[in-house]
C-alpha positions in Angstrom: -8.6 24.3 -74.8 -7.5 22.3 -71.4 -4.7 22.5 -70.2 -3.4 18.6 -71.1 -4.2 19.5 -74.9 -1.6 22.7 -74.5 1.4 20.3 -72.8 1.1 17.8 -75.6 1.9 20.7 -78.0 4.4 22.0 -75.9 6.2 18.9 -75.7 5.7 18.1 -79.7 6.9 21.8 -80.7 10.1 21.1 -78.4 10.9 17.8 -79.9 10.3 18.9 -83.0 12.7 22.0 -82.6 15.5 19.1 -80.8 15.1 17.1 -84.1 15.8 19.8 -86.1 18.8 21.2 -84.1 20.0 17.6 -84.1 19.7 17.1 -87.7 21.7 20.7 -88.6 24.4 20.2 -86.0 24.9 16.7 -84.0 28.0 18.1 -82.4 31.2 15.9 -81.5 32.1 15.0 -77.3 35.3 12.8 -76.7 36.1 11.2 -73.3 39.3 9.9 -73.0 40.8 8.4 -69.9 44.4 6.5 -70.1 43.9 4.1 -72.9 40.2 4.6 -72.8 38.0 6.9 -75.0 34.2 7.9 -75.9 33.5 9.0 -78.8 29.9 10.1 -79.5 27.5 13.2 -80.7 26.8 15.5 -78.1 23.1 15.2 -78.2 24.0 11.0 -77.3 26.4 12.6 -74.8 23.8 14.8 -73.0 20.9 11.9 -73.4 23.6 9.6 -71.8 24.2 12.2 -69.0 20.6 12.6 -68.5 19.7 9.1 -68.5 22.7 8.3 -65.3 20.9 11.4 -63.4 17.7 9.6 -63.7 18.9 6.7 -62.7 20.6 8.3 -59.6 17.1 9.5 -58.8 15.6 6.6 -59.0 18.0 4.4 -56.7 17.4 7.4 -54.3 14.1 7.3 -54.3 14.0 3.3 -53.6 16.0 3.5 -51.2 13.7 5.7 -49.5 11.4 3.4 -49.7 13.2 0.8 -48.3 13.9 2.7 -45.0 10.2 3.9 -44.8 7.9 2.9 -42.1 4.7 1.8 -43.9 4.1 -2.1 -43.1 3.2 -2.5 -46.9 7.1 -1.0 -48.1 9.0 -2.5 -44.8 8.0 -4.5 -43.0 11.3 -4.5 -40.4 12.1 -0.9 -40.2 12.7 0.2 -36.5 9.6 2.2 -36.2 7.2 -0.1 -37.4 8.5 -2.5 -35.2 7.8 -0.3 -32.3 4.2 0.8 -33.6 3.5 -3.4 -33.4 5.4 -3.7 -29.5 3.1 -0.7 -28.9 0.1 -3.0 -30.0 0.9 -5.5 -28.2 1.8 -3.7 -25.1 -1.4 -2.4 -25.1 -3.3 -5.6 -25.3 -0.7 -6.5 -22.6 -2.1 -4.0 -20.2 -5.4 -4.5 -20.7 -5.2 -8.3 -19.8 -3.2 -6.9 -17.2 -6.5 -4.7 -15.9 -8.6 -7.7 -16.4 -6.7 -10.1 -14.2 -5.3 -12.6 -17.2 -2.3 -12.8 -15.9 -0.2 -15.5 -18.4 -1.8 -13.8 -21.7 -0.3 -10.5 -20.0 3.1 -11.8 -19.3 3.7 -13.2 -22.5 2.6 -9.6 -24.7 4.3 -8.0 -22.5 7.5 -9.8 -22.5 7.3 -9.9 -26.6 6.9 -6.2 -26.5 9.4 -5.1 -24.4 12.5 -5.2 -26.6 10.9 -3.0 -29.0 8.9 -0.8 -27.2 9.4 2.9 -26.5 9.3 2.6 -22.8 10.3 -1.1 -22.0 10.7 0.1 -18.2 6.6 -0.3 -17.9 6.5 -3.4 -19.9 8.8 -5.0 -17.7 7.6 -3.7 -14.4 3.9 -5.1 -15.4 5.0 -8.1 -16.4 7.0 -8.5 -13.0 3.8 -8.3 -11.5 2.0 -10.5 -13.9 5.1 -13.5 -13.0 4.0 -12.4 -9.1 0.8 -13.2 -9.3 1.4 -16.3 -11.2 3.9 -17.2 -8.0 6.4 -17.7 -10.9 9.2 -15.9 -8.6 12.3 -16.4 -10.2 10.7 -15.3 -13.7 9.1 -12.3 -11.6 13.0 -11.1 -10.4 14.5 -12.0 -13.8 12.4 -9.1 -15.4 13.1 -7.0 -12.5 16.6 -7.0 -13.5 15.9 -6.5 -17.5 14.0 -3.5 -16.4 17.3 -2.2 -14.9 19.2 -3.5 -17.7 17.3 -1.1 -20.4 16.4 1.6 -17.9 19.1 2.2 -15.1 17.9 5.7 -14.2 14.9 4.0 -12.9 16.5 2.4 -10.1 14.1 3.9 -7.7 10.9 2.6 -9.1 12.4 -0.9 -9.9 13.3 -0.8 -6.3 9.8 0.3 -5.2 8.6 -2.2 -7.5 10.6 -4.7 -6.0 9.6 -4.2 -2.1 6.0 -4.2 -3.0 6.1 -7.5 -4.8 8.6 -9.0 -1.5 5.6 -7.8 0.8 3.0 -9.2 -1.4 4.8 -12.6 -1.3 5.4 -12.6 2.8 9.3 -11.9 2.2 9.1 -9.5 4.7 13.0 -9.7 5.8 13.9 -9.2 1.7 11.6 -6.6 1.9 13.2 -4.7 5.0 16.4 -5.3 2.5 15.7 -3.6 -0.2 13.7 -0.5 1.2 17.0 0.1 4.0 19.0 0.2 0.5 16.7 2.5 -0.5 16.2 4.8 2.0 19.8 5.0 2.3 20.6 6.3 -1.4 16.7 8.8 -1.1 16.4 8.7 2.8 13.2 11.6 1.9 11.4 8.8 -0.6 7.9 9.4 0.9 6.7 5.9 -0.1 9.4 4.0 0.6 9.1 5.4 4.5 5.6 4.3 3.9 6.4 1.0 2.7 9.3 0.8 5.6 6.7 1.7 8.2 4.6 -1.4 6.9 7.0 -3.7 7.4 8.1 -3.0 10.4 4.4 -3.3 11.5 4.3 -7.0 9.9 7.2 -8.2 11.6 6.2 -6.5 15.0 9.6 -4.1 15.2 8.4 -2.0 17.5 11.5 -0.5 18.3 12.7 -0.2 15.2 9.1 1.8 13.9 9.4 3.8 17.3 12.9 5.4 15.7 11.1 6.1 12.4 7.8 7.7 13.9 9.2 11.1 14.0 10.4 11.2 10.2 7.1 9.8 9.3 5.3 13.1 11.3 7.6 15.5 9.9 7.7 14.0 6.2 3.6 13.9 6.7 3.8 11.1 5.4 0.5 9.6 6.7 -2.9 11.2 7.7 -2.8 13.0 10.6 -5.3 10.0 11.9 -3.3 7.1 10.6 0.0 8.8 12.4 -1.9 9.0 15.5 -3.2 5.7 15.4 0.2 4.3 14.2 1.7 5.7 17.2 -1.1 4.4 20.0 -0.6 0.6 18.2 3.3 1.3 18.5 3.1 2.0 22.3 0.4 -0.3 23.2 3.1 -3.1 21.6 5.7 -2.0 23.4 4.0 -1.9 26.8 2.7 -5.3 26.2 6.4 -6.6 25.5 7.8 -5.3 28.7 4.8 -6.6 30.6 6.4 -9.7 28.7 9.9 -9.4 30.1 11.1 -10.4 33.3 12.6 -7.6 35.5 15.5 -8.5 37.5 14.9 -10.1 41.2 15.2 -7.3 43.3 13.5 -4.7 41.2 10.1 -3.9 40.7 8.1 -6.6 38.8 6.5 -3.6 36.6 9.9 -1.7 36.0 10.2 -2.3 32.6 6.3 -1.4 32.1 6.8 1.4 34.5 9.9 2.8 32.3 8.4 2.2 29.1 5.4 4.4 30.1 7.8 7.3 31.0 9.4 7.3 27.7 5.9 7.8 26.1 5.9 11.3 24.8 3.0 12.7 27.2 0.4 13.8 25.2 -0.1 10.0 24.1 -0.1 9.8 28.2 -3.5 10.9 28.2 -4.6 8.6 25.4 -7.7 6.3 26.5 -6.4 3.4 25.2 -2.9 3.4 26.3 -3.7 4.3 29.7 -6.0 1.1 29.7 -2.9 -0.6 28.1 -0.7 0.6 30.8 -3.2 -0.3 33.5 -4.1 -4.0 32.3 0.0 -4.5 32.4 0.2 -3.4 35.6 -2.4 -5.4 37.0 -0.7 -8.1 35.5 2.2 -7.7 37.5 0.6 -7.1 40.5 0.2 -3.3 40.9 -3.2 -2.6 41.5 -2.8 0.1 43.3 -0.6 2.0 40.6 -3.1 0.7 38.3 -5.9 2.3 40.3 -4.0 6.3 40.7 -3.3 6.2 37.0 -6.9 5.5 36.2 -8.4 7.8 38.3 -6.0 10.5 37.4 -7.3 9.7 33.5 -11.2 9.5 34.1 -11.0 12.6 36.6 -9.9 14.5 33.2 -11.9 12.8 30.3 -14.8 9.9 31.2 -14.3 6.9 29.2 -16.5 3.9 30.1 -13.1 0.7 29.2 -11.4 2.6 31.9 -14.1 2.9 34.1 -15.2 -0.7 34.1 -11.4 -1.5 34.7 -11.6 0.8 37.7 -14.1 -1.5 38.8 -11.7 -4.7 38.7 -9.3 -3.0 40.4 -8.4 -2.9 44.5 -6.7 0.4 45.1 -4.8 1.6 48.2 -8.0 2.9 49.7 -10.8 0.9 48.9 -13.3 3.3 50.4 -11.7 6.0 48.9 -12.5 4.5 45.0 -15.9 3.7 45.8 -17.1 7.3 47.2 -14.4 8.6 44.1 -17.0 6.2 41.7 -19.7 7.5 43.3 -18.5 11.2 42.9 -18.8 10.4 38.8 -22.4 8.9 39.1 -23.5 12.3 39.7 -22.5 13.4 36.2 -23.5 10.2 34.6 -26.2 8.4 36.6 -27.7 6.4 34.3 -24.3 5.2 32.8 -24.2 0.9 32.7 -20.5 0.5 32.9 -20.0 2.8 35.8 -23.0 1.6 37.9 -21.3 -2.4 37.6 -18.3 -0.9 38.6 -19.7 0.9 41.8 -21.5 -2.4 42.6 -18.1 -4.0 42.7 -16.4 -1.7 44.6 -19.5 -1.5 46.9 -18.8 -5.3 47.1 -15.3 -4.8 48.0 -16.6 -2.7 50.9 -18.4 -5.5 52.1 -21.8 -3.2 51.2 -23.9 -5.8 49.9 -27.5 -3.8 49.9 -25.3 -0.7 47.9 -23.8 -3.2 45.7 -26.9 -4.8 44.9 -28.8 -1.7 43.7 -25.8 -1.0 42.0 -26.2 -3.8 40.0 -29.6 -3.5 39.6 -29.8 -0.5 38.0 -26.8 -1.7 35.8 -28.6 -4.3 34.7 -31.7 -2.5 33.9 -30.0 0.0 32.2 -28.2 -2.3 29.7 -28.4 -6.1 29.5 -25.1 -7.3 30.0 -23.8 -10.7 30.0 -21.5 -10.0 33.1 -23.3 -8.0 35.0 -26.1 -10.6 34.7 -23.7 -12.6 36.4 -22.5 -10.8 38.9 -25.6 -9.5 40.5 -27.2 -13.0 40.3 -23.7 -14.3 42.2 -24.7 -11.7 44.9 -28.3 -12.5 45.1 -27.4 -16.2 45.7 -25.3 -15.1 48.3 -27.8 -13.1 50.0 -30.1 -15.5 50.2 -32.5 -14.3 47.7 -32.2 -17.3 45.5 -35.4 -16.5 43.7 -34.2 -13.3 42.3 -30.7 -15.1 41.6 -33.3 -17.9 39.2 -35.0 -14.7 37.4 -31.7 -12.6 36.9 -29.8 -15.6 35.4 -33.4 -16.5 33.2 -33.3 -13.2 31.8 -29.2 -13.6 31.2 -30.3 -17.0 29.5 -32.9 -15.4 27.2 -30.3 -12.6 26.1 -28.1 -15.6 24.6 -30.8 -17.6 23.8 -31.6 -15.6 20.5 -28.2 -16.2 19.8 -28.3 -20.0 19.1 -28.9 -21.9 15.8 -32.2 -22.9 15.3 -32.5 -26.8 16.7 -35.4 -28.9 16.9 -36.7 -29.2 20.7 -39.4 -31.6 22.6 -42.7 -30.2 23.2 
């Protein structure tokens, strides 16, 4: 027998024995209240009772229903709402990745009320109103995002500067990442971001006071501090080569000071000692120019500061050319320092020296300006038909060089 058949009995016995206790005994129940009173079996009485608990259930139960999630019960409830911002959100991002900016903005906006973290709704769709160039939009969501999320103030702010840069608003910029650094002075990004900046608008003061916190935070690469560093000092040596010392100092003063604040071990970098050198022969100190050099290449060879070397007309002429000719010995074959012998040889009024000098140069590497140079001297010395063969080969080291154009036969 299954187990329906047995609850069918079960439930027939027990109304069966209810009718019967019903039809011995019905029982009485009174309710009175004031000048109200029920009067009624207690069987109706219980069966009333029993009918209002059902009832009680039931409203429960629908109003459960109500307040339920499912789109098919409630449609409105908060957390469905935020299941279809999350949708959306997502297809926001994703149009986001792919570059559509205007389909982005407007999920994202849409979502953002409703979603469970409207911060990165608003901050892409910041972006999204950036790259549109819709600016004002792009700064209204900006300030939603703090509206919703205030604790986020640093990331809004971050968000901010990186859009300012973006657009060029490099002074807005500098703004908002001094706030910043003033309320997290150890924000590693936003010394980053600081340190760009300052770059773009060629502070180079300014960057030279935040060069040490950017070594000790580590905030860059060991190469990209360096490198930082030689671009800061080769700026600043260019703008006092720019300034204009007072009459009776030294016309290379200010170069001259700004050199001596260097920090020393940048001293002996290649490229600011040509930076320092090219400034001072700019103001007239060749000789300076010339002890600073040699000091350099005496303790690392570089060929830029050797072919400077070569420009340059030191205290003791003689002196540079037999110092020149002192580093040949260690690097014979080298093309920049053989054209700069044959200058200085030049300079010495050693013509046959200068020549070889310049030939072997020239054989060694086939250089535009030493091409030049030696067939200046050859001319000079008479020998105009080496002068012709030394400029023809120049010629046919350019000559590959130009567009193909129709010639006469």
């Amino acid at each position: 027998m299954s187990k329906s058949y047995v609850a069918i009995l079960l439930v027939v016995l027990v109304a069966a024995l209810l009718g019967m206790a019903i039809a011995q005994d019905p029982g009485y129940m009174l309710i009175a209240w004031r000048h109200f009173s029920i009067e009624t079996s207690i069987w109706v009485g219980l069966g009333f009772l029993l009918a209002f608990w059902l009832l009680l259930m039931l409203t429960r139960t629908l109003l459960r229903m109500l307040t339920a999630s499912g789109r098919r019960i409630n449609p409105w409830s908060r957390r469905n709402l935020q299941n279809r911002a999350n949708l959306l959100a997502t297809r926001g991002l994703l149009e986001f990745a792919e570059g559509h900016w205007q389909q982005s903005l407007r999920l994202l906006k849409r979502s953002a009320p409703h979603s469970e973290l409207p911060l990165i709704n608003y901050l892409a769709a910041a972006r999204a109103a950036n790259e549109l160039e819709d600016y004002p939009e792009c700064d209204a969501l900006l300030r939603e995002a703090y509206e919703t999320t205030p604790k986020a103030d640093v990331a809004i702010a971050v968000t901010q500067a990186q859009l300012q840069i973006a657009r060029g608003q490099l002074e807005q910029a500098l703004a908002t990442l001094t706030r910043l650094r003033k309320e997290h002075p150890k924000h590693l990004y936003a010394l980053k971001l600081l340190s760009q900046v300052y770059v773009r608008l060629e502070d180079w003061h300014s960057l030279l006071d935040l060069l040490p916190e950017l070594r000790r935070q580590k905030v860059l690469r060991e190469e990209d501090q360096q490198a930082l560093e030689r671009q800061v000092h080769v700026a600043l040596l260019a703008q006092a080569g720019q300034r204009t010392a007072s009459q009776d100092s030294d016309p290379a003063s200010l170069v001259i000071a700004a050199w001596e604040r260097m920090p020393k071990r940048l001293r002996e970098e290649p490229e600011l000692v040509e930076a320092y050198a090219l400034q001072l022969r700019t103001r007239g100190r060749d000789e300076l120019a010339e002890e600073v050099l040699r000091s350099a290449l005496q303790q690392q060879f570089n060929e830029r500061l050797v072919n400077l070397y070569g420009l340059l007309k030191g205290k003791d002429v003689a002196r540079q050319l037999v110092t020149a000719e002192q580093w040949l010995t260690q690097h014979p074959h080298n093309a920049s320092l053989l054209l700069a012998a044959g200058r200085l040889a030049q300079r010495n009024r050693l013509w046959g020296k200068a020549r070889d000098y310049l030939e072997a140069s020239f054989s060694s590497r086939r250089d535009i300006q030493t091409c030049a140079e030696l067939a200046r001297l050859q001319e000079r010395m008479g020998d105009k038909g080496a002068a012709e063969r030394t400029l023809r080969d120049g010629f046919e080291m350019i000559e590959g060089q130009l567009p193909t154009l129709p010639l006469p036969e």
